[in-house]
N, C-alpha and C positions, 0 to 999 in steps of 0.2 A: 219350342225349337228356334222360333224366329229369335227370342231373346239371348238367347245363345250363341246364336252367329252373329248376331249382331254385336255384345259383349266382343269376341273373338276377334272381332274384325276391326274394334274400335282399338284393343288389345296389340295384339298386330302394329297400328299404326303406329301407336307410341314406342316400339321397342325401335333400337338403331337397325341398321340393315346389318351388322355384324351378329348382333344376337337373333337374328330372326333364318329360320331353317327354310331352303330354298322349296320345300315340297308343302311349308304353309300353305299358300295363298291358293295353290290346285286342289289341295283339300278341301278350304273353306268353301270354293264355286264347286267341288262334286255334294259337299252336305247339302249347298243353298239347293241344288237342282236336284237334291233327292226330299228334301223338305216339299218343294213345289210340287215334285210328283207324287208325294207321300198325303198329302194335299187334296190334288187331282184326284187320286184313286178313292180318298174318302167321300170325296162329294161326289163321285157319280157312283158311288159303292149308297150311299143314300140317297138321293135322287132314285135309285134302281126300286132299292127296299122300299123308300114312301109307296110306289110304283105300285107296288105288291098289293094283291088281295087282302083284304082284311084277315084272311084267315092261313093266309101266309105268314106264318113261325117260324123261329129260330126250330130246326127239326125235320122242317117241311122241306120236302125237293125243291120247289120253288125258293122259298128261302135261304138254303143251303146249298142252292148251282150261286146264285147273287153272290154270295159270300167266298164263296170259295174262288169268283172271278175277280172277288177284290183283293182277296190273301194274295191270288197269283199278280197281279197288279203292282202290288206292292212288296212282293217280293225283295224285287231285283234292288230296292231302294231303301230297303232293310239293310240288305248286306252292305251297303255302301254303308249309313251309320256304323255297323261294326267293323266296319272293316276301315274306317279313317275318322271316328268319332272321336279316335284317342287325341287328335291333333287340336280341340279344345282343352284338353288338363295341362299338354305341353306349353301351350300356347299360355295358359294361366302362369303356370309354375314359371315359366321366359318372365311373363311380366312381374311378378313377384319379386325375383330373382334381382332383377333390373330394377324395378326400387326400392330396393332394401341396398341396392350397391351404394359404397362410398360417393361414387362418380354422382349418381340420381342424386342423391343426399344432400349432395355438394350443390347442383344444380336445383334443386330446389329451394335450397334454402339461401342461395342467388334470386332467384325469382321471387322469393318472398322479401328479403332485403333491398330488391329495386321496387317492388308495393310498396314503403313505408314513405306517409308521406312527409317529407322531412321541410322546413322552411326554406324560401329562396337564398341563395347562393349567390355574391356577385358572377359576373360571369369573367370566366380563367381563373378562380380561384376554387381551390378544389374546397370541399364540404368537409368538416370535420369528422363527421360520424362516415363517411366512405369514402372518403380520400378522392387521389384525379379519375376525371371519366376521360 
């Protein structure tokens, strides 16, 4: 999960703020805080179970109040994933979207034409291969 918000959010920064939907960035901080709880709930949902009697099972009262404190636990942090995990695909598909565009393409391959390194130039006179700066 953590590589996925993280992806998203790198995602996110690269798009302009025209292409980016204003209900992003609340999404990405309710997944990160449902991540963290989703988290929480497991390590003390094991920390509980080490806890347990050895003969404490998946079956056992003991074993199965544990568990079912973790399911509840984690609940509410579930629904959150489903209910605003879609805001990772959208968020892919924006940045896809966005560099497959003319504009990106353009600027890219700007970016890659001022990397090339070409020999010195007096200076006021513009460079053959890229004309005036």
């Amino acid at each position: 999960m953590s590589e996925l918000l993280a992806a998203a959010e790198q995602q996110l920064a690269r798009l302009p703020a025209p292409e980016r939907q204003p209900n992003w960035p609340g999404s990405l901080a309710r997944l990160s805080e449902a991540r963290t709880g989703l988290e929480a709930a497991y390590a003390y949902w094991k920390a509980e179970r080490d806890a347990l009697v050895p003969s404490s099972a998946p079956g056992t009262d003991a074993y199965d109040e544990v568990l079912a404190e973790r399911n509840a636990d984690a609940w509410s942090y579930l629904c959150d994933w489903a209910d605003s995990g879609h805001v990772l695909t959208e968020i892919a598909r924006a940045t896809t979207r966005h560099d497959a565009s003319p504009a990106a393409k353009a600027a890219e391959h700007t970016r890659a034409i001022d990397n090339i390194a070409l020999p010195p130039q007096a200076p006021g006179r513009p460079h053959p291969h890229r004309g005036p700066r």
